[in-house]
C-alpha positions as CSV (number, residue, x, y, z in Angstrom):
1,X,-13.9,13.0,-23.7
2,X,-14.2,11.9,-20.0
3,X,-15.5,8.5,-19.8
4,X,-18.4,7.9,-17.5
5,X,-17.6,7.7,-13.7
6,X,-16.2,4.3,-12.7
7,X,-16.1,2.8,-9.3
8,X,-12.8,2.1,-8.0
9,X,-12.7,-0.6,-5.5
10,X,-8.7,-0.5,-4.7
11,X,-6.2,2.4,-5.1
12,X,-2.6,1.6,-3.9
13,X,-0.2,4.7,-3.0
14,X,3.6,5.0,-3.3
15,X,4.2,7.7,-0.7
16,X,7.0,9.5,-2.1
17,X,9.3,12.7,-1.3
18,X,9.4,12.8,2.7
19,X,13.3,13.2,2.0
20,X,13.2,16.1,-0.7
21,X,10.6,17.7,1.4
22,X,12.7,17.9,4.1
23,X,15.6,18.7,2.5
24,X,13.9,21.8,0.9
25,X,13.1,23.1,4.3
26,X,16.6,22.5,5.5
27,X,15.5,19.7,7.8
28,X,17.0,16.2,8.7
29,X,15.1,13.6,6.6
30,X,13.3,11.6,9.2
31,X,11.5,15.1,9.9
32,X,10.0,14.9,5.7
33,X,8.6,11.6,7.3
34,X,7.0,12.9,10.1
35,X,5.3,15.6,8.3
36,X,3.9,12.8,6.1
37,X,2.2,11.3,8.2
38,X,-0.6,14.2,7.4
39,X,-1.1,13.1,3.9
40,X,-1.3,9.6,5.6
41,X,-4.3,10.2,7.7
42,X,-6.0,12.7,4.9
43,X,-5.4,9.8,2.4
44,X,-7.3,7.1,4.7
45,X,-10.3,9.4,5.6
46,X,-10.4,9.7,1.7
47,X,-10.9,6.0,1.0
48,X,-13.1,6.3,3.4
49,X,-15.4,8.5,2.1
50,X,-14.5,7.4,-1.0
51,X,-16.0,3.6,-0.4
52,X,-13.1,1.6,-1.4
53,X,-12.7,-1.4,-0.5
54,X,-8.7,-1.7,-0.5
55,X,-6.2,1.4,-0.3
56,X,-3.2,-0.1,0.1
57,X,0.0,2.0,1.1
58,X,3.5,1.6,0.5
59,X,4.9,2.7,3.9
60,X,8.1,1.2,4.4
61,X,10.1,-1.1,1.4
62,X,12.2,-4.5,1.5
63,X,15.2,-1.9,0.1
64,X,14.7,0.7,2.8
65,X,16.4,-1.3,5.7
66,X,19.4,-0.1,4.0
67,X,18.8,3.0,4.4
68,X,21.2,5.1,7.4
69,X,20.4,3.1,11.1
70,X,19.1,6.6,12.4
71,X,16.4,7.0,10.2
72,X,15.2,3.5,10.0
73,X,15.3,4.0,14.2
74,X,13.0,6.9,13.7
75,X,10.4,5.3,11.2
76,X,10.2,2.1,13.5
77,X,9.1,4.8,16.5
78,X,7.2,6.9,14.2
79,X,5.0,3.4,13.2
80,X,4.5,2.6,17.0
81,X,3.4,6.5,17.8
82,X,1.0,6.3,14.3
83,X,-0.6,2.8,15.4
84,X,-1.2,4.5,18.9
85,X,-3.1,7.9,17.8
86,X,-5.0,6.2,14.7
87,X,-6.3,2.8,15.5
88,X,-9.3,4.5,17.5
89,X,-9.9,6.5,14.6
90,X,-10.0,2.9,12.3
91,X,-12.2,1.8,14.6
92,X,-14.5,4.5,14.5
93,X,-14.5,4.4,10.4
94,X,-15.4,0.5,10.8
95,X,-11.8,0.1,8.8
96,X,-9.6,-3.3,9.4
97,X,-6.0,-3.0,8.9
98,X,-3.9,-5.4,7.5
99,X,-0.5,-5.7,6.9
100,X,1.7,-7.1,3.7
101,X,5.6,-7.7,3.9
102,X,8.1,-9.5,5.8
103,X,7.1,-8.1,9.1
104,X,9.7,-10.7,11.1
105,X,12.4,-8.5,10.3
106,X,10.8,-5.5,12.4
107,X,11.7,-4.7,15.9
108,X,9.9,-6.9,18.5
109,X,7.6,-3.5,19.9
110,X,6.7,-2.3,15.9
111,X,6.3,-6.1,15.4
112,X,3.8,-6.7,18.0
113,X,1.9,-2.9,17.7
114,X,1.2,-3.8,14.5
115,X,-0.1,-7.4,15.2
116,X,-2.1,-6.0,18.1
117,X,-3.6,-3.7,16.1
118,X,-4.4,-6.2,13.2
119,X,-6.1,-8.1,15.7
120,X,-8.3,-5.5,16.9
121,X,-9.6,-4.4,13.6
122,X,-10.1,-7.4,12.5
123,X,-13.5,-7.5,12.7
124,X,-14.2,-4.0,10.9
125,X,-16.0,-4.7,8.0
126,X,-15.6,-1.6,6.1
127,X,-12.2,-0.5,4.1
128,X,-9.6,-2.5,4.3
129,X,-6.2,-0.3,4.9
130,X,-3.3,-3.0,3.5
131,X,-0.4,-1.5,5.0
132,X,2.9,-2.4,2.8
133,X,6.2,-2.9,5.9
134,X,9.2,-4.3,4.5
135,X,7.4,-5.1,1.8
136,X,9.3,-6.4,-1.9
137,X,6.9,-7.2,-5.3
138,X,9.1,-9.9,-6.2
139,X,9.7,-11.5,-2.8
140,X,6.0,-11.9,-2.6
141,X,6.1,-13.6,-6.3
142,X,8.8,-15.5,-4.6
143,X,7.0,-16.6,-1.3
144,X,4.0,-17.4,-3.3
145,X,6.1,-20.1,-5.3
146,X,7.5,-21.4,-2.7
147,X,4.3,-21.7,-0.8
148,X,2.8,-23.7,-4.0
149,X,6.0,-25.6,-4.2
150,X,5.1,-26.5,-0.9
151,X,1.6,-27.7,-1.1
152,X,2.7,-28.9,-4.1
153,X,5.0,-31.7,-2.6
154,X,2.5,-32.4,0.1
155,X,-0.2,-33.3,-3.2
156,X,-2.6,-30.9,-2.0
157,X,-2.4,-28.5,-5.5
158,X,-2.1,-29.8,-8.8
159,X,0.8,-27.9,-10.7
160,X,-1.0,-29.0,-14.4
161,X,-4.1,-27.2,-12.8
162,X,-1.9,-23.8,-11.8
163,X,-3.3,-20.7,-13.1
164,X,-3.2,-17.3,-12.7
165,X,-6.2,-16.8,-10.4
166,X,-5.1,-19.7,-8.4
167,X,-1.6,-18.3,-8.0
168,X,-3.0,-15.2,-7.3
169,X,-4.5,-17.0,-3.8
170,X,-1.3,-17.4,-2.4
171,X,-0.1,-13.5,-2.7
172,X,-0.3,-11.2,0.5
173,X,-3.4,-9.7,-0.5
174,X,-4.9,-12.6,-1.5
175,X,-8.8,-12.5,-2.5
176,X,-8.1,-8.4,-2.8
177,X,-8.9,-7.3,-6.2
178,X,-6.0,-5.9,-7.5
179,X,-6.0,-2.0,-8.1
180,X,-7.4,0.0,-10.0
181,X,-5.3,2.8,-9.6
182,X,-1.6,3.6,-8.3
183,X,-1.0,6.8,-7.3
184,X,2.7,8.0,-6.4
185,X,3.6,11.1,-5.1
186,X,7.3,13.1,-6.1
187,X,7.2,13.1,-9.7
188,X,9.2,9.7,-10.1
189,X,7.8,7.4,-12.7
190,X,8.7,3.8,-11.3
191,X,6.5,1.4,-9.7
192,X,9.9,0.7,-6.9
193,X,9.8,-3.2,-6.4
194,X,5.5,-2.6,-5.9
195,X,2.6,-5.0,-6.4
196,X,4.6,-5.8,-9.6
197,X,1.5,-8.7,-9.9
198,X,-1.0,-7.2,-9.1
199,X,0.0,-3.5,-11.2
200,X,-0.4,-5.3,-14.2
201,X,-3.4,-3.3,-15.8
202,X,-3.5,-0.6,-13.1
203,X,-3.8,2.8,-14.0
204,X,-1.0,5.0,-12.9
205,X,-1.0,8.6,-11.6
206,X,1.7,10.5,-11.1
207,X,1.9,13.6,-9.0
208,X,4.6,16.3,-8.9
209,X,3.5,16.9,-5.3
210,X,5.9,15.6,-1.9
211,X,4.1,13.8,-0.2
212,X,3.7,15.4,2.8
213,X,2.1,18.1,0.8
214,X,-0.1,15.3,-0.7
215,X,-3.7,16.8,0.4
216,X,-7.1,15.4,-0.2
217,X,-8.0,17.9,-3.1
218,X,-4.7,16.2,-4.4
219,X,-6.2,12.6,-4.2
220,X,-9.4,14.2,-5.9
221,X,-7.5,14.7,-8.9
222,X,-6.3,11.3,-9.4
223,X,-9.4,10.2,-9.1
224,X,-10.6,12.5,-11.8
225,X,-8.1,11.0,-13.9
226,X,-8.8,7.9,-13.3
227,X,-12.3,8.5,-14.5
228,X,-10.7,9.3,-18.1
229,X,-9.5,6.6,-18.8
230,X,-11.0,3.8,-20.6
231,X,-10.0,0.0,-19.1
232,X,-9.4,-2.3,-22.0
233,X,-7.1,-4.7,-20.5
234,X,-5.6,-5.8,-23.5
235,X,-9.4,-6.1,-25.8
236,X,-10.5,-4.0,-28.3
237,X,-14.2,-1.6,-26.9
């Protein structure tokens, strides 16, 4: 039986199947992402509505900067022409961006959109929307070490007093909760190098649908699912 309804503070979304998509309409790939960026806007003005707190989305990974120049070209663009037609629309929600990743090794104009709109939400007090560009799970384990390591040698942490909550600080998202839910799209059943941290007792949703098909009624039902399940986190109810 369906468990009572739980509030969800943070649900983080692997956007997949902009490629397939395309691909099955006989289109170049960087068109599947355009057409994504639909399910983009539908899935913000969902957390919205929703009340969350965090959704964080998985736009653009450490690994994808290997993908063909053309495309990458086309996603860096896309960003700038997204940031441009949606940050008024943030602004009206009362949401504050924020972005997680390795954001040096974008283009200078990407670079700096993003950073200028970072700064102009930054006062929004309502959803946060954690955007995930050139973004690897275990380079942020990695950069969160180091940045202990570092703190570390200066004396100002104590390594015998290191735990998990304290470790936790010096992640991207730091002081986010970490999700409640992962939703990704396409009918693949890997987490792909995400939030492998904070994913520990997430619950995870798969969905068979592309995602620029991905619609709001979509998002409904991983919600729905999400209120069957029953969070032990390792104890016994």
């Amino acid at each position: 039986m369906p468990s009572e309804q739980k509030k969800i503070k943070h649900i983080a979304v692997i956007m997949d199947g902009n490629g397939r998509w395309a691909k099955s309409k006989g289109l170049e790939r960087f068109l599947g992402h355009r057409h994504g960026t639909r399910a983009t806007v539908a899935v913000v003005e969902a957390g919205v509505e929703l009340g969350l707190e965090h959704l964080t989305l998985f736009v653009f990974s450490s690994e994808n900067w290997q993908r063909p120049t053309k495309e990458v070209e086309y996603l860096m663009n896309l960003l700038v022409e997204m940031i441009a037609q949606e940050v008024p629309k943030l602004m009206e929600n009362n949401v504050k961006m924020c972005v997680i990743g390795n954001i040096n090794k974008l283009p200078e104009t990407p670079r700096k959109k993003l950073l200028e709109a970072v700064e102009q939400t930054s006062q929004n007090s309502g959803m946060q929307l954690n955007l995930a560009i050139s973004y690897g799970g275990r380079a942020e384990i990695v950069d969160a070490a180091r940045e202990i390591a570092e703190l570390a040698q200066k004396g100002e942490i104590n390594l015998n007093a290191l735990d998990e909550a304290e470790f936790a600080r010096h992640l991207y998202l730091r002081g986010a909760p970490d999700p409640d839910l992962i939703i990704r799209t396409g009918g693949e059943y890997r987490l792909s190098n995400y939030l492998l941290w904070q994913a520990a007792y997430s619950e995870f949703f798969v969905s068979d649908v592309l995602w620029p098909n991905f619609t709001k009624e979509d998002f409904a039902k991983a919600i729905e699912f999400y209120n069957t399940r029953q969070r032990r986190f390792g104890k016994v109810v």
